[in-house]
N, C-alpha and C positions, 0 to 999 in steps of 0.2 A: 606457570609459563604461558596457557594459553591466555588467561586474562592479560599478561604484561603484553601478546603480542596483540591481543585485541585493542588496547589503550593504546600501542603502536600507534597501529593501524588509522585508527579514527580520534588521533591526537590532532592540531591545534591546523597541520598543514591540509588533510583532508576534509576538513571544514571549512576553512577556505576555497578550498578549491570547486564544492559542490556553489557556495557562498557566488563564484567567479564563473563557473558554468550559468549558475540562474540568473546572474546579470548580466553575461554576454548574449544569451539568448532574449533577454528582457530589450534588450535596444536592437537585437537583429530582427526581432519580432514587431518594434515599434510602440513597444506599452502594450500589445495586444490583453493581455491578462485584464487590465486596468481600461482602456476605454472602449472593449468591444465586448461588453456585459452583455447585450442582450444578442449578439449571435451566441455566444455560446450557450446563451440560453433556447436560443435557434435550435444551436447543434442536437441539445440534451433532449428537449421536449420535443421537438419537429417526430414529423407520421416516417415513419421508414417502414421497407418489407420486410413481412417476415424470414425466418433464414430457409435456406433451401434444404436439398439433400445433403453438401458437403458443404457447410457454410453457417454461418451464425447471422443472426440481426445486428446493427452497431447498435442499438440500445441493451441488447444479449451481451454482445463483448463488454460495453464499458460496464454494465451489471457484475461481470464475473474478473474485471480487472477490479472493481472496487469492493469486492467482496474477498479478494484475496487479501488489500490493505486496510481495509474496516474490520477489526478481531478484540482483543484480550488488550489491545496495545491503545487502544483509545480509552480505556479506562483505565487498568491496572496501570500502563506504561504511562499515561500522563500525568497519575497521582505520583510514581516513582521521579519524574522530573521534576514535578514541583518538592520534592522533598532531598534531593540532590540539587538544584539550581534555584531554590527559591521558585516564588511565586514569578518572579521576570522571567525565568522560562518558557513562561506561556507566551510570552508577547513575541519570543526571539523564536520560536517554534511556527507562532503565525508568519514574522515577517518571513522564514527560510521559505516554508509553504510556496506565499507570493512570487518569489523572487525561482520556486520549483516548480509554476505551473509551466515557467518559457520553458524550461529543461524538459518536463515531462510532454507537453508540446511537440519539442525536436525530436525527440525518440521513438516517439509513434508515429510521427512524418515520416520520418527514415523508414520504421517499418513498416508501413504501405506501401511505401515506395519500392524495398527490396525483399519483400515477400518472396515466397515460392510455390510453386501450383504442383500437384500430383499430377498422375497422367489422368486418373477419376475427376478432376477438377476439385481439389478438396484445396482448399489453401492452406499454409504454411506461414508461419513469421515468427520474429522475435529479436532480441540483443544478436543474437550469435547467426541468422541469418544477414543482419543487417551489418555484418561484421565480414561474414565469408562472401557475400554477393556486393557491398562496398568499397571496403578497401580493398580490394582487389585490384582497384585502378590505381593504387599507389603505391601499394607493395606487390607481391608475388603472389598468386594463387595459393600456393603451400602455404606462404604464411598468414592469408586470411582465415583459411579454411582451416587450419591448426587453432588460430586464434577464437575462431567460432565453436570449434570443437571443445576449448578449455571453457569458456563461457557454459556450456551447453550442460558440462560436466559441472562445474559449481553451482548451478542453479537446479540441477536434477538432484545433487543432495541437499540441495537445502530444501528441497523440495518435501523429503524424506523426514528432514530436523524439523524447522522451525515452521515449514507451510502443514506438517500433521503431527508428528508425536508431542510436540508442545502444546498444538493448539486441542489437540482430543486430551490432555494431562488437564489442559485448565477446565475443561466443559466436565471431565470427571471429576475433580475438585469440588468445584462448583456443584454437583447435583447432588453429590457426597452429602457435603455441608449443607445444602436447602432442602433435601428431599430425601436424604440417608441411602443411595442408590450406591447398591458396592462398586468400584471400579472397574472389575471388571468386566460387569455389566455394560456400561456407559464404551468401553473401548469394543467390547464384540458387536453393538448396537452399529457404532458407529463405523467398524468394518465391513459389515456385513452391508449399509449403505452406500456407502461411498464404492463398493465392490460392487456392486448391482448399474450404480450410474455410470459409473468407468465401461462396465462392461454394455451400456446400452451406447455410450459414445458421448464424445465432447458439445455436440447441439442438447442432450437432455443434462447433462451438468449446465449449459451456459441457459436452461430453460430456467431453471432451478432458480438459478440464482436471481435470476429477473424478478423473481417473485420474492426469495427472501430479504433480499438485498431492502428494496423500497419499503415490504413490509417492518423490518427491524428498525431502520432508520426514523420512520414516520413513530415507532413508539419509543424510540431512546430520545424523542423530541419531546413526547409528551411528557414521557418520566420527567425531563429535565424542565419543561417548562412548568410544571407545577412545583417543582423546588423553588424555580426562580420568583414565581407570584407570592408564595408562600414568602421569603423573605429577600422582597425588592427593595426594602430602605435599605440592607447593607451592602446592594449594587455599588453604587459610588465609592464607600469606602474600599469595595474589592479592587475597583477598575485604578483607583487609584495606588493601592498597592503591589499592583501588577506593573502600573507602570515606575512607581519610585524602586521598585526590586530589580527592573528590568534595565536601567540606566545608572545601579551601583548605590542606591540611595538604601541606606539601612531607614533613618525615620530623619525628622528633621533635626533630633538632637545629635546622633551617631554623623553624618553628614555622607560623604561619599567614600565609598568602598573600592579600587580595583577587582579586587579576589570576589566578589561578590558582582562584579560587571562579569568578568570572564567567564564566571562558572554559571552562569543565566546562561552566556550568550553559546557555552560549546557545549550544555545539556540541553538548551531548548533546541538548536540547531538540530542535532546530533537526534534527537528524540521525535524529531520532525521528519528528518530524513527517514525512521524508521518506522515511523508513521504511514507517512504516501507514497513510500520506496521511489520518489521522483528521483531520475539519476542514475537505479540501478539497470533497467531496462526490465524489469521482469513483467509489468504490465503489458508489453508489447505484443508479447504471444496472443492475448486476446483482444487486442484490436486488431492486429494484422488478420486474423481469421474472419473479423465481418466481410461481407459482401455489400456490394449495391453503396459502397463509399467512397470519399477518395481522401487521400492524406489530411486535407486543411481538416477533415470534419472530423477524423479520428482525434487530431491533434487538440480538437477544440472540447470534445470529451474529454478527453483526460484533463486537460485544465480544470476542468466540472468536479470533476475526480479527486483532484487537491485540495483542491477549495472544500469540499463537503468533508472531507475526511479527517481535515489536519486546521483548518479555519472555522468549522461550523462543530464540528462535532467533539473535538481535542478542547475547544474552548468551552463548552456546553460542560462538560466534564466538570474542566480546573475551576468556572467560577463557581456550578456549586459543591464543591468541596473548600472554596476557599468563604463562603459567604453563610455557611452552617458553624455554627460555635464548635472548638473541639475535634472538628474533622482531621485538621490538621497533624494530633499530637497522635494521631494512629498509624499503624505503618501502610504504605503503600498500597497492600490486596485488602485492605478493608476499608479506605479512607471511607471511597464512595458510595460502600455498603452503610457505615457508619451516616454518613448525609441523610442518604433515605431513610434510614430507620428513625433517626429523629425528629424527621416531618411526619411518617405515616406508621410509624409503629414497625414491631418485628417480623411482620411478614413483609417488611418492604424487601427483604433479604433475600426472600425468594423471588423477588422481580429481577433483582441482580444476577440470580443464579439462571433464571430463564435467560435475560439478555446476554451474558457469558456464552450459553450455549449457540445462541443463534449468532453470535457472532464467530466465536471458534468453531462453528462447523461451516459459516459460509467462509471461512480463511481455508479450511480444510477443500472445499470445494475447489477452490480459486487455485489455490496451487496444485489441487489436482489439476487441471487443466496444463499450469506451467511447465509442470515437471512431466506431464506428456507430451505435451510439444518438446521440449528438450531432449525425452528420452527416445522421440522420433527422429533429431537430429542426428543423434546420433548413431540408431540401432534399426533404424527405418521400421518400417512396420512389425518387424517381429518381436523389438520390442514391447510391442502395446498389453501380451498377454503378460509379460515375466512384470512390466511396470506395476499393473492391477494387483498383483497377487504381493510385492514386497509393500506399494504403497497399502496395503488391507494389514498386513502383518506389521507396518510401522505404527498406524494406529490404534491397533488391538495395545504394543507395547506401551506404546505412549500413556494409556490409561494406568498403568499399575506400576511405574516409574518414577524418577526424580528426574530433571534434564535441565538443573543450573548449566550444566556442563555443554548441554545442546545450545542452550541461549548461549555462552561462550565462543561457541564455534560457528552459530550461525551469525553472529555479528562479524567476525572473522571473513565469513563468506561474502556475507552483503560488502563487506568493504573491495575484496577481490572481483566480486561482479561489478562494482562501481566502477576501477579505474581504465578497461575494455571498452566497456559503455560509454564513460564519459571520451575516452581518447577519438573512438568512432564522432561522435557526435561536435566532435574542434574539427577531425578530418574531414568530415562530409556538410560542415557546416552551409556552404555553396550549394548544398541540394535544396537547401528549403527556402523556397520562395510563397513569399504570401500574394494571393493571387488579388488582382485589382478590383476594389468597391464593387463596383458593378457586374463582374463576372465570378464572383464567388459561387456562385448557386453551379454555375456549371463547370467550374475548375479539375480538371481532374487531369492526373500525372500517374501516370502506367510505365517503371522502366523495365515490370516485369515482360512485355509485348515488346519492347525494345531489345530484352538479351535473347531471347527467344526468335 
């Protein structure tokens, strides 16, 4: 039952509609994604301050928004697309991406913009404040603030499922199998961490990640680019198969497929969206909490954020697993194990098992962050201790469990956070304005001093 409501849920219409958000925001933005490459290369690299007392750096925040969507799902999950939609999944996956930087864009704009400040001066943001402090001008108070509150609550369990018992399951898997480390080892390690950064506060989680984040990524480039040197002559024939799988084409004898266009274009979509979670709003909480920003730059990171996550890194993956002999005929959790070990011998396996870990513990971080902010929505500060102690006990479980069932339900969830988030972001579409050529550097939109 919950699988049929999940295939519901993110069957042919929801796909579309993420599909029609990233292209409405694609022309309201102006092609922004596409010809303002080197601001956002401005945004990402430029000198910014460090974070205060109650406050994070905007290189801090997009660090720990994109450490929450770089995890288990850039390898494991992109091999599982390619072998449910064919090799054109990868292409239908990048183009979602593109067309998810405008969306992921609008959401963090919004969230700047409708933040919330402590009386300490700590900020606050996310989907469901951008939801209870927006529409408000268009509906009722009660029913913004209800609407934020449902938000607040979906994304604080998933917080609990898929941002740690899953992700602490696969990092114990994984050390399992590389390094014989029993389970529940790997799950009290990793309680016992993420309980100590919780309790030291959301500036040394969003420290953390600044630092794993860049590091992990700079070596799952090199892992990948030594496959790709290793066998460059079978590039071409990949890229081409990517693209004759992506447009329906079995070979040139077979000719053209329907069922084989559709099932690329609503797994690669559909796998992308769960990728750079552009859409659902849950990145928001950590950009709304930078300081010393103002919406355009936020929004110009997360673009950054897409692009590496689901464009650079999701495709690094599929080509060498599609471009090593054999990779293919293995299931899913091993394709990419199976890659490496054929260029570099059997201890490449434990490179895999390292990279798994550093990615499932900075997803485990990231949504720590989310599901604090969220659980602050709801429960104001006193939630922060009871948060700490279930999220340490989610993880401990996570390790010595099964959680098909959690993936079920957190797909379930991502899809219920989506359609909140997306509603606000057609409502409030008129908030986002791109600020003119020449005045960019000092653009800045405060309507927090405004309600106030």
């Amino acid at each position: 039952m919950i699988e049929r409501i999940g295939t519901l849920l993110w069957g042919t219409p929801t796909v579309l509609l993420f599909l029609f958000c990233g292209l409405f925001f694609t022309f309201k933005l102006r092609f922004l994604q596409f010809t303002d490459g080197r601001e956002i290369l401005r945004a990402v690299c430029g000198r910014t301050k460090e974070q205060s007392k109650n406050g994070i750096s905007p290189f801090q925040s997009m660090c720990t928004a994109l450490a929450a969507s770089i995890g288990t799902g850039n390898i494991v999950g992109v091999c599982a697309a390619i072998t449910a939609g064919g090799p054109g999944a990868v292409l239908w996956m990048c183009l979602s991406a593109l067309l998810g930087e405008a969306t992921a864009y609008a959401e963090n704009y919004l969230g700047v913009v409708f933040r919330d400040c402590d009386t300490d001066g700590t900020l606050h943001g996310g989907a469901m404040y951008t939801l209870k402090n927006g529409i408000c001008s268009i509906f009722s108070q009660k029913t913004a603030s209800r609407t934020g509150f449902l938000y607040a609550v979906l994304c604080l369990l998933c917080s609990f499922g898929m941002g740690n018992a899953v992700q602490v399951n696969a990092a114990a898997n994984a050390l399992n199998s590389g390094f014989g480390i029993p389970f529940y080892v790997t799950g009290a390690a990793c309680a016992v961490c993420v309980g100590v950064l919780l309790h030291k506060g959301r500036a040394t989680v969003a420290k953390l990640t600044s630092v794993l984040v860049p590091f992990g990524c700079v070596a799952f480039f090199a892992v990948c680019g030594c496959v790709l040197v290793t066998q460059y002559k079978a590039l071409p024939s990949v890229f081409g198969l990517i693209l004759r799988s992506a447009c329906g084409f079995k070979s040139a004898a077979a000719g053209f497929s329907a069922d084989l266009l559709r099932s690329s274009l609503s797994v690669g979509v559909r796998r992308g969206i769960f990728s750079n979670e552009a859409g659902l709003g849950t990145s928001v909480s950590a950009h709304a909490a930078a300081e010393d920003t103002t919406p355009h730059e936020q929004g110009l990171r997360s673009m950054a954020e897409v692009f590496l996550d689901t464009v650079v890194m999701c495709t690094l993956t599929a080509v060498c697993v599609l471009c090593v002999p054999g990779a293919m005929d293995c299931p899913p959790e091993t394709m990419f194990v199976f890659a490496l070990q054929s260029q570099f011998g059997a201890w490449a396996g434990k490179i895999v098992a390292v990279a798994l870990i550093l990615f499932a513990f900075s997803t485990l971080l990231g949504w720590s962050f989310f599901g604090r902010e969220s659980c602050h929505f709801v429960f104001g500060k006193r939630g922060d201790l009871p948060f700490t102690v279930l999220f340490c006990i989610a993880a401990f479980a996570g390790s010595c469990s099964s959680f098909s069932l959690v993936w079920e339900l957190s797909d379930i969830i991502n899809a219920l956070l989506a359609f909140p988030n997306i509603m606000s972001l057609f409502l409030l579409s008129k908030e986002i304005q791109l600020p003119k050529k020449n005045k960019r550097k000092c653009f800045v939109v405060d309507k927090l001093k405004k309600r106030d």
